[in-house]
One Martini backbone bead per residue (centre of mass of N, CA, C, O) as a GRO file, in nm:
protein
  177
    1UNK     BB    1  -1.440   1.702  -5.001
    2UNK     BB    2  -1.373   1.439  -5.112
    3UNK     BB    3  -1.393   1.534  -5.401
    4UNK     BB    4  -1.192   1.722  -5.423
    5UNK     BB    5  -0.959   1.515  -5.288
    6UNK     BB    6  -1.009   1.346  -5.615
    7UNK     BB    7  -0.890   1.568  -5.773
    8UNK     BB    8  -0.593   1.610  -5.976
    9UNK     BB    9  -0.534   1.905  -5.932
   10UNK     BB   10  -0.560   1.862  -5.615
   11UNK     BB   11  -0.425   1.915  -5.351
   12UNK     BB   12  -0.474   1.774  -5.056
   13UNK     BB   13  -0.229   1.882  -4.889
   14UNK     BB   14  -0.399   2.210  -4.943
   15UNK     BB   15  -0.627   2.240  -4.753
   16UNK     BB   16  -0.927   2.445  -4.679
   17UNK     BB   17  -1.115   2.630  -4.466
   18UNK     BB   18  -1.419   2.841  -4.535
   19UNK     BB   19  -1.583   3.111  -4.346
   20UNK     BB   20  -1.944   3.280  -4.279
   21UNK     BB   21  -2.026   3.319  -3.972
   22UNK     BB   22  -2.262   3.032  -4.006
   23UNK     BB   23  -2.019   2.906  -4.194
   24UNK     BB   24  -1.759   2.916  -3.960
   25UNK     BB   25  -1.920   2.705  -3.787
   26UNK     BB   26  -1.923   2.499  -3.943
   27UNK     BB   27  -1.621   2.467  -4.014
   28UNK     BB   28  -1.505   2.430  -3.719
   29UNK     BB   29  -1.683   2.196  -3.689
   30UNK     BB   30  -1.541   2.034  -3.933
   31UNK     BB   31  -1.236   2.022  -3.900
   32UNK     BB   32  -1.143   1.770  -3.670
   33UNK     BB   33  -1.281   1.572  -3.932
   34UNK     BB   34  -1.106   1.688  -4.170
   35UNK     BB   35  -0.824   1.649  -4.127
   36UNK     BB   36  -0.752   1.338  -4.188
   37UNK     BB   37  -0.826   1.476  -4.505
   38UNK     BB   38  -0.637   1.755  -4.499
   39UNK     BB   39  -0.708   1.978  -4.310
   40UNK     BB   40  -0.479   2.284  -4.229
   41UNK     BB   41  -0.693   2.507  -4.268
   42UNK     BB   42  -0.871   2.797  -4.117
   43UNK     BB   43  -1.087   3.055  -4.196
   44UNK     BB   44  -1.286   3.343  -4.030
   45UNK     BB   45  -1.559   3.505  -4.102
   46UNK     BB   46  -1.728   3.653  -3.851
   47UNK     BB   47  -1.775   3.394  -3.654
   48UNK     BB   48  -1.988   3.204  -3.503
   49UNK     BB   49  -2.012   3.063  -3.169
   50UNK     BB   50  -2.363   3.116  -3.112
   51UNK     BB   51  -2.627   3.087  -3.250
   52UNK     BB   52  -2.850   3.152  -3.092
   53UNK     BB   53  -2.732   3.375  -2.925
   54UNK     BB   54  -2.654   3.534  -3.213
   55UNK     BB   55  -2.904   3.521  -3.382
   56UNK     BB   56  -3.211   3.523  -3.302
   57UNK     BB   57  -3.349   3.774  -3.358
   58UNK     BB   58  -3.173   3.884  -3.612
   59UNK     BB   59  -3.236   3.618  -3.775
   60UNK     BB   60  -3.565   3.561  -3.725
   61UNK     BB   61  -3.698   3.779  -3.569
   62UNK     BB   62  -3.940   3.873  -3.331
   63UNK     BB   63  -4.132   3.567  -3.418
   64UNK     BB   64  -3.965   3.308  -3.548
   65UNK     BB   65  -3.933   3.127  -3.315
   66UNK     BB   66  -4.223   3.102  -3.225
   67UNK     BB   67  -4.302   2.973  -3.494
   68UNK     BB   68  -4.146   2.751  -3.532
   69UNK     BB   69  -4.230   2.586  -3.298
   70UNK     BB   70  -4.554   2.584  -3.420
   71UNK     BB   71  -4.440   2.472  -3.760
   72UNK     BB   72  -4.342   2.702  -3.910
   73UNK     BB   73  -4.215   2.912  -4.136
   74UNK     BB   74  -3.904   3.106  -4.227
   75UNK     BB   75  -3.812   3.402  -4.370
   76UNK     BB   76  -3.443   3.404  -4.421
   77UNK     BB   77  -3.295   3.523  -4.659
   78UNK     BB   78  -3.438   3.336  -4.881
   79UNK     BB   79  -3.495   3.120  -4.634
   80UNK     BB   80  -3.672   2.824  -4.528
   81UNK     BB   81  -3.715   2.820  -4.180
   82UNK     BB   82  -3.766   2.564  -3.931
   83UNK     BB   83  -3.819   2.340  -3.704
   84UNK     BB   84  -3.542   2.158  -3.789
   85UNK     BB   85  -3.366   2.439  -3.779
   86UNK     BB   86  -3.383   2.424  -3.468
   87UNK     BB   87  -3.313   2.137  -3.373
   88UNK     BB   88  -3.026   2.162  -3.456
   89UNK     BB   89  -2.980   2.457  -3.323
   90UNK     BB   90  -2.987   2.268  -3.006
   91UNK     BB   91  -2.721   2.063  -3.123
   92UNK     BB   92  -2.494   2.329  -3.042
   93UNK     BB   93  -2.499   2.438  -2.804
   94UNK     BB   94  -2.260   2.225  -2.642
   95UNK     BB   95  -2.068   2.303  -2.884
   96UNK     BB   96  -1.686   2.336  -2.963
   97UNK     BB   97  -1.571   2.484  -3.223
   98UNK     BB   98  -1.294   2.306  -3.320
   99UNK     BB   99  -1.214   2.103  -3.076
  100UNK     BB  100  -0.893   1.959  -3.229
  101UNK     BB  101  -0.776   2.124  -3.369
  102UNK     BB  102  -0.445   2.181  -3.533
  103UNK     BB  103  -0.407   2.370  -3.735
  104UNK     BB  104  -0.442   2.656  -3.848
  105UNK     BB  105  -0.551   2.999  -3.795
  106UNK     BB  106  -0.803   3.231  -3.899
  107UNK     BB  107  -0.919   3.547  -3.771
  108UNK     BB  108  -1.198   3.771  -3.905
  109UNK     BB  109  -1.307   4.100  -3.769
  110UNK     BB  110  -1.497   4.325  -3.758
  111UNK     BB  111  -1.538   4.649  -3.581
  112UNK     BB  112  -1.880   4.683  -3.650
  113UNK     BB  113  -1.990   4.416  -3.583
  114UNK     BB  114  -2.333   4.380  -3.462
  115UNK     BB  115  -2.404   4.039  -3.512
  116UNK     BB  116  -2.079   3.953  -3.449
  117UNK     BB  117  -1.917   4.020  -3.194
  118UNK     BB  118  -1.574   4.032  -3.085
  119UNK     BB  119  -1.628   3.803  -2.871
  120UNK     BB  120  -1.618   3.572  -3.077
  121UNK     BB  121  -1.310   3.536  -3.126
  122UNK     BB  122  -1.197   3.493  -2.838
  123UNK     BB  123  -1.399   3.203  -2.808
  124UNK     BB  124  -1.173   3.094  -3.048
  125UNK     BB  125  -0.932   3.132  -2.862
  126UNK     BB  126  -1.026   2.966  -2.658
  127UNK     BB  127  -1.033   2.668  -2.836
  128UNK     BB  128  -0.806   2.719  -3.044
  129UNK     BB  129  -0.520   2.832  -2.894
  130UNK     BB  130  -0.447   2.535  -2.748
  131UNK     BB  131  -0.322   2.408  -2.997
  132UNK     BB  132  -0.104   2.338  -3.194
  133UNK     BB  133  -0.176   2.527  -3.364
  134UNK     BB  134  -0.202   2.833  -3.539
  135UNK     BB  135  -0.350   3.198  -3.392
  136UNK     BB  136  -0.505   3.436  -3.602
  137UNK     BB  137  -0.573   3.776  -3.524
  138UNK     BB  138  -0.809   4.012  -3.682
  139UNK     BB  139  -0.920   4.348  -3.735
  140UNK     BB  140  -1.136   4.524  -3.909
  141UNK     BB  141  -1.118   4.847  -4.029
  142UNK     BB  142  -1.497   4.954  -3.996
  143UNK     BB  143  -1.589   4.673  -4.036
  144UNK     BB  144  -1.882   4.486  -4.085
  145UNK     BB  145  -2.024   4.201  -4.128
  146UNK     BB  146  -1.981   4.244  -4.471
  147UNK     BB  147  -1.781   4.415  -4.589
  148UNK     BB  148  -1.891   4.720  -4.699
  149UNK     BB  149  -1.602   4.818  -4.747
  150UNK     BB  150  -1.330   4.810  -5.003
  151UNK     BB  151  -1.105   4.826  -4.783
  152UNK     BB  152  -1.227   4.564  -4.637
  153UNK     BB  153  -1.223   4.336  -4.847
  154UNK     BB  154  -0.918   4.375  -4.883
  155UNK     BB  155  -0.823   4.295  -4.682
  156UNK     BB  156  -0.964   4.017  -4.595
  157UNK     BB  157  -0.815   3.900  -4.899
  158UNK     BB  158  -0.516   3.956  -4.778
  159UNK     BB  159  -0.500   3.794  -4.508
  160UNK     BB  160  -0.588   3.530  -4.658
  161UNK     BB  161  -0.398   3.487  -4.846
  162UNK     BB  162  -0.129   3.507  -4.677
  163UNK     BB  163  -0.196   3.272  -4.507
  164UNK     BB  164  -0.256   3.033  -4.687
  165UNK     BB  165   0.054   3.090  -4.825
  166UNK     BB  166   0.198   2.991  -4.585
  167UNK     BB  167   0.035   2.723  -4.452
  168UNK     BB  168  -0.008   2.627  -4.794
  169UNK     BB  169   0.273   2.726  -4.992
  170UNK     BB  170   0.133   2.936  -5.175
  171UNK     BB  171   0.138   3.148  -5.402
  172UNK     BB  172   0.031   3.386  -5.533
  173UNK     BB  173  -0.205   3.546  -5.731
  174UNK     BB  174  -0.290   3.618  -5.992
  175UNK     BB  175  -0.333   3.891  -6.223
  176UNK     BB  176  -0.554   4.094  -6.387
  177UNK     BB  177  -0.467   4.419  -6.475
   0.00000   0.00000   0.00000
């Protein structure tokens, strides 16, 4: 994030958090301690609420967390986690994610998606939607949890743009072709 906000290139003062899934809960995360080095804005695609509450049996597998607690490793989508990534996420049990964000907010969430049901948009606009930026919640149509129909990225990416370019000031993308 520093080296970022110190490339010439980059305007510091049009920085964004964006997050996918269990990358959301941590971006959410992080947005409260990084506002005062720029971050105006975030946005959640399908963001974990409660990793250990929605990850648990569908992230470890059916024995995966009794592995890990046990001191084995367990490959997770070609990811080796063990027993430190177990008492790390016991370490968030706890924390409300984004809590303290001023900045605005973009959360999109599939509506088929079964990894991180709807209910967790919701759990986020509970916690961010009291703050002073402004909470805008969108669900795409049809879309499962990876955004897995053409037309399903294509809304993701266009309510992203579109979000990004109202709150950090940004003109639309240009494109080839």
């Amino acid at each position: 994030w520093e080296h970022l906000g110190a490339c010439p290139k980059v305007d510091a003062s049009r920085r964004a958090l964006l997050g996918f899934s269990l990358g959301g809960y941590m971006a959410a995360r992080s947005a409260p301690r990084l506002e005062a080095s720029g971050a105006k804005a975030l946005v959640l695609w399908s963001a974990v609420d409660d990793p250990r509450r929605r990850l648990g049996l569908h992230f470890f597998g059916l024995h995966g967390e009794d592995k890990m607690l046990s001191g084995e490793s367990v490959d997770v989508g070609g990811l080796l986690l063990g027993p430190a990534f177990l008492k790390d996420m016991a370490s968030h049990d706890r924390i409300r994610p984004g809590e303290g964000f001023r900045g605005a907010v973009l959360s999109l969430h599939g509506e088929r998606d079964q990894t991180v049901p709807l209910e967790a948009q919701e759990a986020y606009r509970a916690i961010l939607g009291d703050g002073k930026g402004s909470f805008e919640a969108s669900v795409v149509p049809l879309a499962g949890h990876l955004y897995d129909r053409v037309s399903a990225r294509e809304t993701l990416y266009r309510e992203t743009e579109r979000f990004l370019s109202r709150h950090l000031g940004t003109g639309p993308v240009a494109r080839d072709g």
